[in-house]
C-alpha positions, -999 to +999 in steps of 0.1 A: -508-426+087-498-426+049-482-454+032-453-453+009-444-482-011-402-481-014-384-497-044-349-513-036-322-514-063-287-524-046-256-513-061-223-538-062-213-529-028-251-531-013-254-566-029-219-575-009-236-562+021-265-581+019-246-615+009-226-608+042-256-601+066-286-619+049-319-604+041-333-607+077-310-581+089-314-561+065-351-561+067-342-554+103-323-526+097-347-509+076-374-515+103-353-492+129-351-470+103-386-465+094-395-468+134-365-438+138-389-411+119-417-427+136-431-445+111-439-486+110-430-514+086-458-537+070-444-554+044-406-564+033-400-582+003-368-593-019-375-598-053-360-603-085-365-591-119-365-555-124-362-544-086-343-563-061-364-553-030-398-541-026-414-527+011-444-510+021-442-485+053-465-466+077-449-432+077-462-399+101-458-376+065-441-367+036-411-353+051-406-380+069-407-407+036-383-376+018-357-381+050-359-416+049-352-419+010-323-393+010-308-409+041-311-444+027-301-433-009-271-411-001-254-442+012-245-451-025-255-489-014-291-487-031-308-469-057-344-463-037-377-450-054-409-434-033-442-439-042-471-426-020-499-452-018-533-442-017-564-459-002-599-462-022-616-439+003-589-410-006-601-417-044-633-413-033-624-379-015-608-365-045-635-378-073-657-358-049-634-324-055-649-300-081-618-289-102-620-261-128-600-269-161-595-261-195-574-286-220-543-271-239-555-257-267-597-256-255-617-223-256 
């Protein structure tokens, strides 16, 4: 199953949330989420710094990380940023690929 590695930012009201329920339940929450679109949770993390919650998650496919993101992001309670993770053995794959190319301005 892919992974997808989801950056939390929580607006004012998503940082009153959390302060109310405390981080385990929203970890929980994001859990039946993920498990909803049939996906699975690895990792949960709160951080601080530039981003103020960090997960990595199991998902059946790319739809399924889009629905998640707009779902989780039209709430207005978190900014949320998607990136697909990719193993070494799916480098490998495409460094394998013969791709024809020519540079901007090449002959």
């Amino acid at each position: 199953m892919p992974k997808y590695l989801f950056e939390v930012d929580y607006s004012a009201e998503g940082t009153k949330g959390l302060l109310k329920e405390g981080g385990s339940k929203r970890r929980a929450a994001l859990e039946a989420s993920v498990k909803s679109v049939g996906g699975k949770l690895e990792a949960f993390y709160f951080t601080y710094g530039v981003r103020d919650a960090i997960t990595i998650v199991d998902l059946p496919d790319d739809a399924s990380a889009i629905a998640l993101s707009l779902t989780v992001s039209s709430s207005g309670s978190v900014a949320f940023k998607t990136t697909p993770l990719l193993s070494p053995r799916e480098i490998d794959r495409a460094a394998k690929k013969s791709v024809k190319y020519r540079p901007p301005g090449a002959k």
